[in-house]
N, CA, C and O atoms as a Tinker XYZ file with bonds, in Angstrom:
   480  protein
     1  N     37.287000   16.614000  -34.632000    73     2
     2  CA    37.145000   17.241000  -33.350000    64     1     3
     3  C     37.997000   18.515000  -33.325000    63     2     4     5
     4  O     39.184000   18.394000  -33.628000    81     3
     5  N     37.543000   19.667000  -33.011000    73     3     6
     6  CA    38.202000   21.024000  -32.678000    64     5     7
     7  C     38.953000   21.011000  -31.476000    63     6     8     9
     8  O     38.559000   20.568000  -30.396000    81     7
     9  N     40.128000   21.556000  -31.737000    73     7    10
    10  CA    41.117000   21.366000  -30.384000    64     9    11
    11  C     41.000000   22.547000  -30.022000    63    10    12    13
    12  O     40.717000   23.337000  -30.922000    81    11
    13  N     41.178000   23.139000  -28.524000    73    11    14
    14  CA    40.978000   24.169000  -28.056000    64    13    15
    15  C     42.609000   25.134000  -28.222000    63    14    16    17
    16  O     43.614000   24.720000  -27.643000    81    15
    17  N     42.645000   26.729000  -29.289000    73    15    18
    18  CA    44.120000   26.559000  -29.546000    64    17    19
    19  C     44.289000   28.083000  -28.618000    63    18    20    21
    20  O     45.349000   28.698000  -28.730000    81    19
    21  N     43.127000   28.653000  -27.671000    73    19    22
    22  CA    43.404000   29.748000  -27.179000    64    21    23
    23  C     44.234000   29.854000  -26.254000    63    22    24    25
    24  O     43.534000   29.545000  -25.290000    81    23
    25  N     45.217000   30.070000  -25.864000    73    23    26
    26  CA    46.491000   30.183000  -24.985000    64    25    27
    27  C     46.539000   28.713000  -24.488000    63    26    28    29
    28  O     45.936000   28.104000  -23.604000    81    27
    29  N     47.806000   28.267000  -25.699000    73    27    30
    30  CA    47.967000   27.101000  -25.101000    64    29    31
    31  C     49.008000   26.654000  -24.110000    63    30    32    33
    32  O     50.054000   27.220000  -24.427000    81    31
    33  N     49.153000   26.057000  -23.278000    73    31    34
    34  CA    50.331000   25.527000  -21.986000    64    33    35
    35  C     51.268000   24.970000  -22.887000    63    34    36    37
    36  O     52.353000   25.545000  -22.794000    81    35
    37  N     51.241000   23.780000  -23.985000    73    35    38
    38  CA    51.961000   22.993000  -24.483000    64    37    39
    39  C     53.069000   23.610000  -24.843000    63    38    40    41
    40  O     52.796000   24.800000  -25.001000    81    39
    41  N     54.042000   23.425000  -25.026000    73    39    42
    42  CA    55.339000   24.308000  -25.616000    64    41    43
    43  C     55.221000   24.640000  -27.086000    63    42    44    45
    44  O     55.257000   25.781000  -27.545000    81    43
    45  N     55.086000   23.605000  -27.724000    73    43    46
    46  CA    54.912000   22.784000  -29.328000    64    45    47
    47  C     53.675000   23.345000  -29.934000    63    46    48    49
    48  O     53.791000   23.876000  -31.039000    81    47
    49  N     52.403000   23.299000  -29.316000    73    47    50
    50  CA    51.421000   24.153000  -29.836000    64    49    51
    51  C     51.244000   25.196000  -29.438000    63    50    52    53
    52  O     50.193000   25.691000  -29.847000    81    51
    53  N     52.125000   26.122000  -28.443000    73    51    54
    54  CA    51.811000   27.539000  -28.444000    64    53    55
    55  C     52.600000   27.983000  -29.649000    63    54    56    57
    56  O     52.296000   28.893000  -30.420000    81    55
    57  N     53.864000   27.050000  -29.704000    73    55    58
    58  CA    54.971000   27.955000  -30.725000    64    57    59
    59  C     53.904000   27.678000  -31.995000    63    58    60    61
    60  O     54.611000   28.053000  -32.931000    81    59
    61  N     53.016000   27.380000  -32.418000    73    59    62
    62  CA    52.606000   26.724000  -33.598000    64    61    63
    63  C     51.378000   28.214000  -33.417000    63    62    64    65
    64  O     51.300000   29.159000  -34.203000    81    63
    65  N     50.656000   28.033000  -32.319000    73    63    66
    66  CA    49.695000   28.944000  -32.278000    64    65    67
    67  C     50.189000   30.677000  -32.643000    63    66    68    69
    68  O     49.623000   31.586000  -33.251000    81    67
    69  N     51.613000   30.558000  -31.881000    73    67    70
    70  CA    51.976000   32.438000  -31.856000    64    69    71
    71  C     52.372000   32.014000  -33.352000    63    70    72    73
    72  O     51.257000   31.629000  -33.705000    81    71
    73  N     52.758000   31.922000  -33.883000    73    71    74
    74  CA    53.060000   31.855000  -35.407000    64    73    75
    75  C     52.234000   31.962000  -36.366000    63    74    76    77
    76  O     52.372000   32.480000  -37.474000    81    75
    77  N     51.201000   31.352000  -35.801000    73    75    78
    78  CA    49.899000   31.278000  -36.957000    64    77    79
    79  C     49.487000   33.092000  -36.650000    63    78    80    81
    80  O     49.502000   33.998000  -37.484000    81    79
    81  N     49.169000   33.167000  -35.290000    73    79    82
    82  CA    48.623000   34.953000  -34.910000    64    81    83
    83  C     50.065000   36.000000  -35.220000    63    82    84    85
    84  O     49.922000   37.209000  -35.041000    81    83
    85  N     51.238000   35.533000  -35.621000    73    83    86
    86  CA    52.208000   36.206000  -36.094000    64    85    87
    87  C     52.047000   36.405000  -37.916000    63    86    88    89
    88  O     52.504000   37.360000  -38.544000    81    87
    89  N     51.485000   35.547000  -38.350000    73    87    90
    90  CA    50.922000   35.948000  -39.889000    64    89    91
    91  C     49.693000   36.217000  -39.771000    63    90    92    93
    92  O     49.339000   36.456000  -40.926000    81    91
    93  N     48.697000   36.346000  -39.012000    73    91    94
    94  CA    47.678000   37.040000  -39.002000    64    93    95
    95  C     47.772000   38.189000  -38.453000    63    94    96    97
    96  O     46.854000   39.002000  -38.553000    81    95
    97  N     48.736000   38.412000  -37.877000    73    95    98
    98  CA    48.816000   39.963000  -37.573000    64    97    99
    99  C     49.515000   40.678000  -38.612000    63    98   100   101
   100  O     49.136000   41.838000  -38.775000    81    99
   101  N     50.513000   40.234000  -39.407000    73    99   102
   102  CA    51.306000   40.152000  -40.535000    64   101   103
   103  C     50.228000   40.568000  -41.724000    63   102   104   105
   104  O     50.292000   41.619000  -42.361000    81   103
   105  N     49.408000   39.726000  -41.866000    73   103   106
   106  CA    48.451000   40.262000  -42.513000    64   105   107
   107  C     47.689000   41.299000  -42.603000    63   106   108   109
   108  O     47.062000   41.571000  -43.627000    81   107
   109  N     47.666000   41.897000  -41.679000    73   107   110
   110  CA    46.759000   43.178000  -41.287000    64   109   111
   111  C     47.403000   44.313000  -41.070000    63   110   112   113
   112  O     46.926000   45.290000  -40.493000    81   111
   113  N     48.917000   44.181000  -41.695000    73   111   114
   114  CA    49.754000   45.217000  -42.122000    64   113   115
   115  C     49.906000   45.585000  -43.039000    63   114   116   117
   116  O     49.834000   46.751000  -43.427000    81   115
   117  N     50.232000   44.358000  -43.762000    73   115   118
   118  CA    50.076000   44.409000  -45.389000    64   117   119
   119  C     48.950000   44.770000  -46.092000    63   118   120   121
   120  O     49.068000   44.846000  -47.315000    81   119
   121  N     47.972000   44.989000  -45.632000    73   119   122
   122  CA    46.367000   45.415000  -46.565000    64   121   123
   123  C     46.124000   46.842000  -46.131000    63   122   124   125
   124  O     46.172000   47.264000  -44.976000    81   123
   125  N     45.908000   47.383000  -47.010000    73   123   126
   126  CA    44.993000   48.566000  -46.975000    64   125   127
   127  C     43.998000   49.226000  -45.924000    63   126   128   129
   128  O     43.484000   50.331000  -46.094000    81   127
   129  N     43.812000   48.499000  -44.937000    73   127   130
   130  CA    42.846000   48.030000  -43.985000    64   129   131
   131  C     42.404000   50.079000  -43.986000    63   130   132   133
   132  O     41.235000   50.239000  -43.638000    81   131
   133  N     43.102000   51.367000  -44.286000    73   131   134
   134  CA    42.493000   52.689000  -43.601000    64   133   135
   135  C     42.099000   53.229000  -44.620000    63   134   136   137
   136  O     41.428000   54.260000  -44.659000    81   135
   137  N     42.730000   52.157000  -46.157000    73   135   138
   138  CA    41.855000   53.021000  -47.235000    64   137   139
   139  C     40.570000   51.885000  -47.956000    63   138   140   141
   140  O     39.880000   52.134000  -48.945000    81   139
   141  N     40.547000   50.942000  -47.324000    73   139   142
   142  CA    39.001000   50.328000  -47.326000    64   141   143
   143  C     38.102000   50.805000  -46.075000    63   142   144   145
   144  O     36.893000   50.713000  -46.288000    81   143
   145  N     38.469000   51.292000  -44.821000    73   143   146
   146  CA    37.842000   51.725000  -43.779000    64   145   147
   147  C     37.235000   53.268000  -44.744000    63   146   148   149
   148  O     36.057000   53.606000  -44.620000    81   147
   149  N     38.015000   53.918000  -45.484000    73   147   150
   150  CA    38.103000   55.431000  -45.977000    64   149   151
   151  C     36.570000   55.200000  -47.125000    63   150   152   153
   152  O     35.544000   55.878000  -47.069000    81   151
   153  N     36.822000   54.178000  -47.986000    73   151   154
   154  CA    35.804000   54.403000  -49.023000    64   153   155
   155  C     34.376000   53.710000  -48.293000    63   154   156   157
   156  O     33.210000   54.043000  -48.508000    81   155
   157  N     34.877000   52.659000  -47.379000    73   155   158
   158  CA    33.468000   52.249000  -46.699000    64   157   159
   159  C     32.501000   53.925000  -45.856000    63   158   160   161
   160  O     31.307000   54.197000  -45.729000    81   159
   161  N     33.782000   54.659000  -45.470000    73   159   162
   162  CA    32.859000   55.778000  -44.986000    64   161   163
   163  C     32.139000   56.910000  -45.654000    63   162   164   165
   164  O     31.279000   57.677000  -45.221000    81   163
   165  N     32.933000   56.774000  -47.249000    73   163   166
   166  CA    32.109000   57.816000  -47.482000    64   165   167
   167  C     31.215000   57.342000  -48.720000    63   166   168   169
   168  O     30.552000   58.089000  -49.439000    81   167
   169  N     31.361000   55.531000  -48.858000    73   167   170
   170  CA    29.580000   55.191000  -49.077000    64   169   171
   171  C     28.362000   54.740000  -48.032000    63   170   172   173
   172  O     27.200000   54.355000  -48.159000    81   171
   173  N     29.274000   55.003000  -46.928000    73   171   174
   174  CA    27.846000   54.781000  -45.881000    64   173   175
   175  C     26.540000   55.576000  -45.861000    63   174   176   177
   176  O     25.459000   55.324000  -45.328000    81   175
   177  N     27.017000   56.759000  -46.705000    73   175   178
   178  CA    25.956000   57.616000  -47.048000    64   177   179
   179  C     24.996000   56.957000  -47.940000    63   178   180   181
   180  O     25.318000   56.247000  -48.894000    81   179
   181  N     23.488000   57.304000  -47.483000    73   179   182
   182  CA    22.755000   56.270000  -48.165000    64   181   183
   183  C     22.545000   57.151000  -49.645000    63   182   184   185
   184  O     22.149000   56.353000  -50.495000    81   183
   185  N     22.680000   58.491000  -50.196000    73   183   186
   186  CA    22.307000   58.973000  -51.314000    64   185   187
   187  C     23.333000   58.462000  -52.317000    63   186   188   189
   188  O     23.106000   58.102000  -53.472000    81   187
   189  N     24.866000   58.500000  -51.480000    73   187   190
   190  CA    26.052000   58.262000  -52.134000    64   189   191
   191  C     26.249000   56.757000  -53.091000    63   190   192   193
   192  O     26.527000   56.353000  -54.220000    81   191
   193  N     25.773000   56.174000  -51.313000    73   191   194
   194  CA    25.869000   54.823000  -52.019000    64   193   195
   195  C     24.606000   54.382000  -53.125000    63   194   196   197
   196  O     24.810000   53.345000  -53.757000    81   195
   197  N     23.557000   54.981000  -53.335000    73   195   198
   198  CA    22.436000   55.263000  -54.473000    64   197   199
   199  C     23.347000   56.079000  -55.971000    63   198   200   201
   200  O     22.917000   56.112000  -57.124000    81   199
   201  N     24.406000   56.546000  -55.567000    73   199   202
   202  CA    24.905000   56.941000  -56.893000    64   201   203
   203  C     25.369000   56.247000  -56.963000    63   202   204   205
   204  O     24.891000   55.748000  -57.981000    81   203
   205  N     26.530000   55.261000  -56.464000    73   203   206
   206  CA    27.544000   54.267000  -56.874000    64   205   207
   207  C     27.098000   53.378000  -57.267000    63   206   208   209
   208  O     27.906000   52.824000  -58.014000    81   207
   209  N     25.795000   52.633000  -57.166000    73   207   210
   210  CA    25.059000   51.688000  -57.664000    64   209   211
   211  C     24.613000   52.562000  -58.899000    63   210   212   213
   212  O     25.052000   52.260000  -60.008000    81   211
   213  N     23.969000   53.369000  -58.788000    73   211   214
   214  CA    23.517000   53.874000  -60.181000    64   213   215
   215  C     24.285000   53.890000  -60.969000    63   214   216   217
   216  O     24.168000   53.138000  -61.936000    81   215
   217  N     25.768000   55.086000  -60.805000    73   215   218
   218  CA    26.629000   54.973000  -61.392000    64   217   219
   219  C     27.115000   53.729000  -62.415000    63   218   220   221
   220  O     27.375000   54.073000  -63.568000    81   219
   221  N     27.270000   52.149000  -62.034000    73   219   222
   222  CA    27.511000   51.170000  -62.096000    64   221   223
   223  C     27.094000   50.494000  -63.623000    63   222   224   225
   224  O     27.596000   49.670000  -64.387000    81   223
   225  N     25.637000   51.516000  -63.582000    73   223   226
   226  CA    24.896000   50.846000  -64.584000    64   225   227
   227  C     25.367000   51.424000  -66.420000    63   226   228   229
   228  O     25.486000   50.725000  -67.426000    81   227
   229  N     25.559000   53.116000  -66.231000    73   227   230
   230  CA    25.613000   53.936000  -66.958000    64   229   231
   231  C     25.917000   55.375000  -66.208000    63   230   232   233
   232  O     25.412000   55.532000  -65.096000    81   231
   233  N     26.766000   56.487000  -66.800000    73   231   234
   234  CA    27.010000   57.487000  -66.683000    64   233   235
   235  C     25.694000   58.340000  -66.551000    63   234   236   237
   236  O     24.890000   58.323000  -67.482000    81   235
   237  N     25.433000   59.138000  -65.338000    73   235   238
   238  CA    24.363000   60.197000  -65.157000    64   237   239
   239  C     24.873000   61.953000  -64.880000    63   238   240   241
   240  O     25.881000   62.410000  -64.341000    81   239
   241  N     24.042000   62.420000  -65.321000    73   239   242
   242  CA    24.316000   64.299000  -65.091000    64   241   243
   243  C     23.840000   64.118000  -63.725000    63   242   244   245
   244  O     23.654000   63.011000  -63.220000    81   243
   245  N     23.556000   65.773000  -62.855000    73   243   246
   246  CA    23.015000   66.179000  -61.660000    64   245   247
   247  C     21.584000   66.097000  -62.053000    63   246   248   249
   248  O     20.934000   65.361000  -61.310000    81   247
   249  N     21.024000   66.563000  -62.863000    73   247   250
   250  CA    19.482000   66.406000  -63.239000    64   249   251
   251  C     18.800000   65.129000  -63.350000    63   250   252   253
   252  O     17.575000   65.091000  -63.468000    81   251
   253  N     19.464000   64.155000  -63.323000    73   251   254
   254  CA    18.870000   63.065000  -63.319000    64   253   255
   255  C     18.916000   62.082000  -62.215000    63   254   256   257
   256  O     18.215000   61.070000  -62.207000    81   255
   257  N     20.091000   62.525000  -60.908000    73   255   258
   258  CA    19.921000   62.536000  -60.214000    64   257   259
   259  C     18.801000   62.975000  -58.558000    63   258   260   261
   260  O     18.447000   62.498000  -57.480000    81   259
   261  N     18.692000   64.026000  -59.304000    73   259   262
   262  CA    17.777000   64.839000  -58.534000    64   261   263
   263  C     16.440000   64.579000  -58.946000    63   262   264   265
   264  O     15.609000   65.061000  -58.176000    81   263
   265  N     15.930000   63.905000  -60.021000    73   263   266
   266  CA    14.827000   63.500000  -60.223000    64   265   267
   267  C     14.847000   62.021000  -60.006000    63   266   268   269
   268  O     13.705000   61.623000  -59.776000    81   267
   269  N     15.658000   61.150000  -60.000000    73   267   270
   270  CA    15.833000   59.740000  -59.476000    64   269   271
   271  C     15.952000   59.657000  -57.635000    63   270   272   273
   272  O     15.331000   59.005000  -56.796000    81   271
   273  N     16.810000   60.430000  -57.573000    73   271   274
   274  CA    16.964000   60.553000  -55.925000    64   273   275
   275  C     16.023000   61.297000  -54.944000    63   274   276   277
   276  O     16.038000   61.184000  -53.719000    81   275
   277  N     15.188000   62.091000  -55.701000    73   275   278
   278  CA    13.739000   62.834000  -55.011000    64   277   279
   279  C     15.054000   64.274000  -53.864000    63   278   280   281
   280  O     14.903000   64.611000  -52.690000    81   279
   281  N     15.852000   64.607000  -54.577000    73   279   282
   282  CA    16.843000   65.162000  -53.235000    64   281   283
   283  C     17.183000   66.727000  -53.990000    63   282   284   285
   284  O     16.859000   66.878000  -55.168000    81   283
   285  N     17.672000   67.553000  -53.429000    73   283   286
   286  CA    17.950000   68.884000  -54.185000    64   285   287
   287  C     18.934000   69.181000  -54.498000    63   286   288   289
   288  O     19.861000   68.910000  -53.734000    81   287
   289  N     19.231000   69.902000  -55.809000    73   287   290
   290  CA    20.689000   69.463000  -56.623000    64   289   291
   291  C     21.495000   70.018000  -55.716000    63   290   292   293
   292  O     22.597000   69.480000  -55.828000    81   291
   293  N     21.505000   71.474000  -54.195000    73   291   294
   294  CA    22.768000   71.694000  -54.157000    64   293   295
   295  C     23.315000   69.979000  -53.121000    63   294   296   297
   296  O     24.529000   69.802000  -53.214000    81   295
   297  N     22.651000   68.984000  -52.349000    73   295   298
   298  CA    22.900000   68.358000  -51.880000    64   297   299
   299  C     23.259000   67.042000  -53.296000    63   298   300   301
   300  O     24.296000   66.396000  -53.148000    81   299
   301  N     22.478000   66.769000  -54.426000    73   299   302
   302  CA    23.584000   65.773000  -55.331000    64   301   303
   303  C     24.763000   66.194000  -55.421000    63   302   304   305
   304  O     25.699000   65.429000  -55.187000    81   303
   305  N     24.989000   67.644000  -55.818000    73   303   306
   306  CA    25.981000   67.934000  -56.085000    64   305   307
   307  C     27.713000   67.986000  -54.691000    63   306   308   309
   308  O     28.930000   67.802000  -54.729000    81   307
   309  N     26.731000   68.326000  -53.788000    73   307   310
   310  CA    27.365000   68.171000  -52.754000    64   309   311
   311  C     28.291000   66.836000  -52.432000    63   310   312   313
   312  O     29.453000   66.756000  -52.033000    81   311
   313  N     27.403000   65.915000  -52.733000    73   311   314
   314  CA    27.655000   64.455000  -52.341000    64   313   315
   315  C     28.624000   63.897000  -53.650000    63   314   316   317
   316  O     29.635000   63.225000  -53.450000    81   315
   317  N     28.067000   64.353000  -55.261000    73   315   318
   318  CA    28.724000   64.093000  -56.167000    64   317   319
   319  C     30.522000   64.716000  -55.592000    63   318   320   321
   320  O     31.505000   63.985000  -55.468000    81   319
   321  N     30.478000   66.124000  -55.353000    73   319   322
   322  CA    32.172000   66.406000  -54.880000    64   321   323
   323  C     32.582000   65.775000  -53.978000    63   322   324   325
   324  O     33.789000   65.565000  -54.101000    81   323
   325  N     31.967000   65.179000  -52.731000    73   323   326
   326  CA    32.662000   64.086000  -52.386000    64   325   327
   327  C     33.142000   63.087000  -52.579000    63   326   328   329
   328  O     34.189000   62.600000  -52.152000    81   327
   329  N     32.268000   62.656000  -53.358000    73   327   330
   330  CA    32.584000   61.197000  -53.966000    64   329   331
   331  C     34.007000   61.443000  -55.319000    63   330   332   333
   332  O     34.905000   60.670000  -55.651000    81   331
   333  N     33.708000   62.660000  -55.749000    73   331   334
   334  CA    34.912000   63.180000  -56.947000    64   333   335
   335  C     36.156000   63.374000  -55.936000    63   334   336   337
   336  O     37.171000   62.728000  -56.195000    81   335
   337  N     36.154000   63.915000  -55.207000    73   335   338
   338  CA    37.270000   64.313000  -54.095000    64   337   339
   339  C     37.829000   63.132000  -53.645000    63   338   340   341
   340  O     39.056000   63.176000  -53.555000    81   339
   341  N     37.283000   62.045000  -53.321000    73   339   342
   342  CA    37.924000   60.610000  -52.786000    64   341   343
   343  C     38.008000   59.531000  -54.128000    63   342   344   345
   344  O     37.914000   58.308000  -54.025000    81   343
   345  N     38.231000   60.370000  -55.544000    73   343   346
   346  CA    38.504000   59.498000  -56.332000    64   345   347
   347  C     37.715000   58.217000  -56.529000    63   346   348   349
   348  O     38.155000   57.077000  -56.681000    81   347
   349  N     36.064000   58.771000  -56.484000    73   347   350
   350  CA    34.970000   57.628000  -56.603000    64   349   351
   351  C     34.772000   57.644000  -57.761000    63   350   352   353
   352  O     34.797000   56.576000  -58.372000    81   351
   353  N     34.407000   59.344000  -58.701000    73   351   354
   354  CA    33.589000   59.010000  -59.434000    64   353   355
   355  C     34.528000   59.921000  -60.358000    63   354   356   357
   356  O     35.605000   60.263000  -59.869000    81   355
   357  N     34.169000   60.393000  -61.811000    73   355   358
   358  CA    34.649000   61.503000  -62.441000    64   357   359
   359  C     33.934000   61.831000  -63.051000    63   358   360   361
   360  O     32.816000   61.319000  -63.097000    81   359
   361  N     34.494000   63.301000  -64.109000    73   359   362
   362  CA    33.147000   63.495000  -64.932000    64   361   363
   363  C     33.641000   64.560000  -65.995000    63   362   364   365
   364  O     34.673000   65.230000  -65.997000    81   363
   365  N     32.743000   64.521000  -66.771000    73   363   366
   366  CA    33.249000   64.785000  -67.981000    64   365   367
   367  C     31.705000   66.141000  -68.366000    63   366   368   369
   368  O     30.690000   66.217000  -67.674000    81   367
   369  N     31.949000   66.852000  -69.376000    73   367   370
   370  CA    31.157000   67.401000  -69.748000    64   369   371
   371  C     30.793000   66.834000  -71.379000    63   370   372   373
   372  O     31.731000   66.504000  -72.104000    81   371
   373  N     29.311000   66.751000  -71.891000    73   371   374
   374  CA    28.762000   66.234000  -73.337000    64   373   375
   375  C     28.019000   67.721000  -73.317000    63   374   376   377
   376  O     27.243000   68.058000  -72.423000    81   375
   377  N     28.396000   68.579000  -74.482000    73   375   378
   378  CA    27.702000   69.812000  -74.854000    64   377   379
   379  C     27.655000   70.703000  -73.640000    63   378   380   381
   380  O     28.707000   71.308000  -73.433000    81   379
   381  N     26.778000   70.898000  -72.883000    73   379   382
   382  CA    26.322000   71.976000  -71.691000    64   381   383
   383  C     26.796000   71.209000  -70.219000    63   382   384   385
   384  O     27.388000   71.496000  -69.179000    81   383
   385  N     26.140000   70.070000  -70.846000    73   383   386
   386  CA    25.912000   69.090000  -69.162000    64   385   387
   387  C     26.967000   68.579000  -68.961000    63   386   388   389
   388  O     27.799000   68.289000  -69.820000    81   387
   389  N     27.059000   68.389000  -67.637000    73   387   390
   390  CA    28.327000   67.741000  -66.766000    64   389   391
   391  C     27.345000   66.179000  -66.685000    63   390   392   393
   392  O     26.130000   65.994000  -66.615000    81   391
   393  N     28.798000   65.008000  -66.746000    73   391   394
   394  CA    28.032000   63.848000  -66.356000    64   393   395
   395  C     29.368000   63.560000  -65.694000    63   394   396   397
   396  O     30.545000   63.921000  -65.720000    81   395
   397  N     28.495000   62.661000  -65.050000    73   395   398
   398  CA    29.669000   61.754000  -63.726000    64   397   399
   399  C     29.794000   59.941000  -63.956000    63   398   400   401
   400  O     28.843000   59.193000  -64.180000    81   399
   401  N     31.160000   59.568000  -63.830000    73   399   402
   402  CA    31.029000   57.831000  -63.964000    64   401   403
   403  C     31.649000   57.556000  -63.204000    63   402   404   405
   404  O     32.176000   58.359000  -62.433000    81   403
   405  N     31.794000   56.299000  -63.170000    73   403   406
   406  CA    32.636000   55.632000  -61.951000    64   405   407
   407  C     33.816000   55.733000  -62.607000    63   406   408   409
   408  O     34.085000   55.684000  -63.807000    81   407
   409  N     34.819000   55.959000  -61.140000    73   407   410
   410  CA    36.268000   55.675000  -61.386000    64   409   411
   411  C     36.793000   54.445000  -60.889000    63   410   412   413
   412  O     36.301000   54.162000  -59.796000    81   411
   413  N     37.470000   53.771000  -61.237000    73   411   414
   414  CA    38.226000   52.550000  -61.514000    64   413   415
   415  C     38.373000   51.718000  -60.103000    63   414   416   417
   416  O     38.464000   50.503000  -59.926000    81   415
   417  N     38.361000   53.269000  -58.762000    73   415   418
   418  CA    38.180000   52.530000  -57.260000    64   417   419
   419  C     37.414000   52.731000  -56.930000    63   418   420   421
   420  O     37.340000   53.004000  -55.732000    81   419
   421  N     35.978000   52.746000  -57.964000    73   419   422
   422  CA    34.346000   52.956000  -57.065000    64   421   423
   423  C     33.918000   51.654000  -57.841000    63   422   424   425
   424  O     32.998000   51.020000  -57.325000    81   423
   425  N     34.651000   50.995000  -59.429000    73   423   426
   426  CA    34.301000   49.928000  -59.836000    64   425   427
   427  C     34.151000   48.913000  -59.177000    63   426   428   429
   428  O     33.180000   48.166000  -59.059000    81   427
   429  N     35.517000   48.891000  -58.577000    73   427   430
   430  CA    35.813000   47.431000  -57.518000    64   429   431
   431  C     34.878000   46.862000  -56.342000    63   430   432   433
   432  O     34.505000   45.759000  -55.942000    81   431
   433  N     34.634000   48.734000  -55.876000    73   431   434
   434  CA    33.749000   48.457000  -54.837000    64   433   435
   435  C     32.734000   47.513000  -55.079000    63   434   436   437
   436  O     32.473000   46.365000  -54.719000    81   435
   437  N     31.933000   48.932000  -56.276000    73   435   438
   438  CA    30.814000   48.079000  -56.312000    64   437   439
   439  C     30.273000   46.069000  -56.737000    63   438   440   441
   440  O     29.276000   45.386000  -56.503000    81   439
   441  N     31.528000   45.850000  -57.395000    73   439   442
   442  CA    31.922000   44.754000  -57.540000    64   441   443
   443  C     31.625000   43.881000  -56.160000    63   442   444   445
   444  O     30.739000   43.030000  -56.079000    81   443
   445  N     32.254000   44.138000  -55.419000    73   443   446
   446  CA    32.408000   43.317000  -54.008000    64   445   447
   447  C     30.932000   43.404000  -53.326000    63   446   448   449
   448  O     30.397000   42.568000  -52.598000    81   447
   449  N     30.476000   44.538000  -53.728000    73   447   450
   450  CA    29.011000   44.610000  -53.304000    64   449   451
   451  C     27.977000   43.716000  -53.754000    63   450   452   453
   452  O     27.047000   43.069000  -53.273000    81   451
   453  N     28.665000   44.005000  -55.192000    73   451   454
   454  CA    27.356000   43.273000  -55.636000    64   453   455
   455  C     27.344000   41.700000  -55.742000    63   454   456   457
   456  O     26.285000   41.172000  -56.081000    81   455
   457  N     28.565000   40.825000  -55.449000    73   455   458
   458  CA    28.997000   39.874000  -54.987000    64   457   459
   459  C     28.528000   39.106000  -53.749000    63   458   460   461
   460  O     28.106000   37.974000  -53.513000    81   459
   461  N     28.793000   40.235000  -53.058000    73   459   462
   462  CA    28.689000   39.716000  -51.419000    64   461   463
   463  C     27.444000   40.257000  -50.546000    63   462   464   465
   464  O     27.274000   39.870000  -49.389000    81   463
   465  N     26.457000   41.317000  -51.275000    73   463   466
   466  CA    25.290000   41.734000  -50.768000    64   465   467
   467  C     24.124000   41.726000  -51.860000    63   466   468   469
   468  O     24.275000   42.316000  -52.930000    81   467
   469  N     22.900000   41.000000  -51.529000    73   467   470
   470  CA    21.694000   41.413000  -52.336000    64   469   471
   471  C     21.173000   42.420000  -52.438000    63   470   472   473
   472  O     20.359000   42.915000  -51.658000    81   471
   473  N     21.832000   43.116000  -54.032000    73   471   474
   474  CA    21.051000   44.255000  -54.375000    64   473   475
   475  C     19.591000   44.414000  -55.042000    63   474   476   477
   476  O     19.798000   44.288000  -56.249000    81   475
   477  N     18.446000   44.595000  -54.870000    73   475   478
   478  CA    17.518000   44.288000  -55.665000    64   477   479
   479  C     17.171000   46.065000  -56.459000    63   478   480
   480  O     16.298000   46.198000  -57.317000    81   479
């Protein structure tokens, strides 16, 4: 049976109750909570978050983006410097071409994503 623990009268179970919401508030100091709010915002973008999944699989240039994403390179590229700017992605040049991969805090993400949401 569930006991009702929202503002309790009892002496004994409020002190039990503010204690429990004294490490749950405790908790929500200690975490990251504005730099997971930070990377959730700038994959809310739906092209972005189409690179970070891509990304995931294998390293891509802008050209292959722009023919996978149906979108125009100055906007991949646009979205690629964001995502480089918040330490998503990086990139390297092979001969002429620039390619981009995930960085180590776009890994995790996608990790948790692909964990906790059906990607098909």
């Amino acid at each position: 049976m569930k006991r009702n623990r929202c503002c309790p009268i009892d002496p004994e179970v409020k002190m039990v109750w503010e204690n429990d919401l004294q490490k749950d508030s405790d908790s929500l100091k200690n975490s990251n909570i504005n730099e997971i709010a930070s990377a959730l915002k700038i994959i809310s973008n739906p092209s972005r978050l189409k690179m970070i999944i891509l990304l995931s699989q294998r390293d891509y240039c802008v050209c292959e983006f722009v023919t996978l994403l149906n979108e125009k390179q100055n906007l991949i590229s646009y979205n690629l410097g964001i995502l480089k700017k918040y330490q998503m992605v990086d990139s390297y040049y092979s001969s002429k071409d620039k390619y981009y991969k995930l960085n180590e805090n776009a890994v995790n993400i996608v990790r948790c994503l692909e964990q906790n949401l059906i990607m098909d």
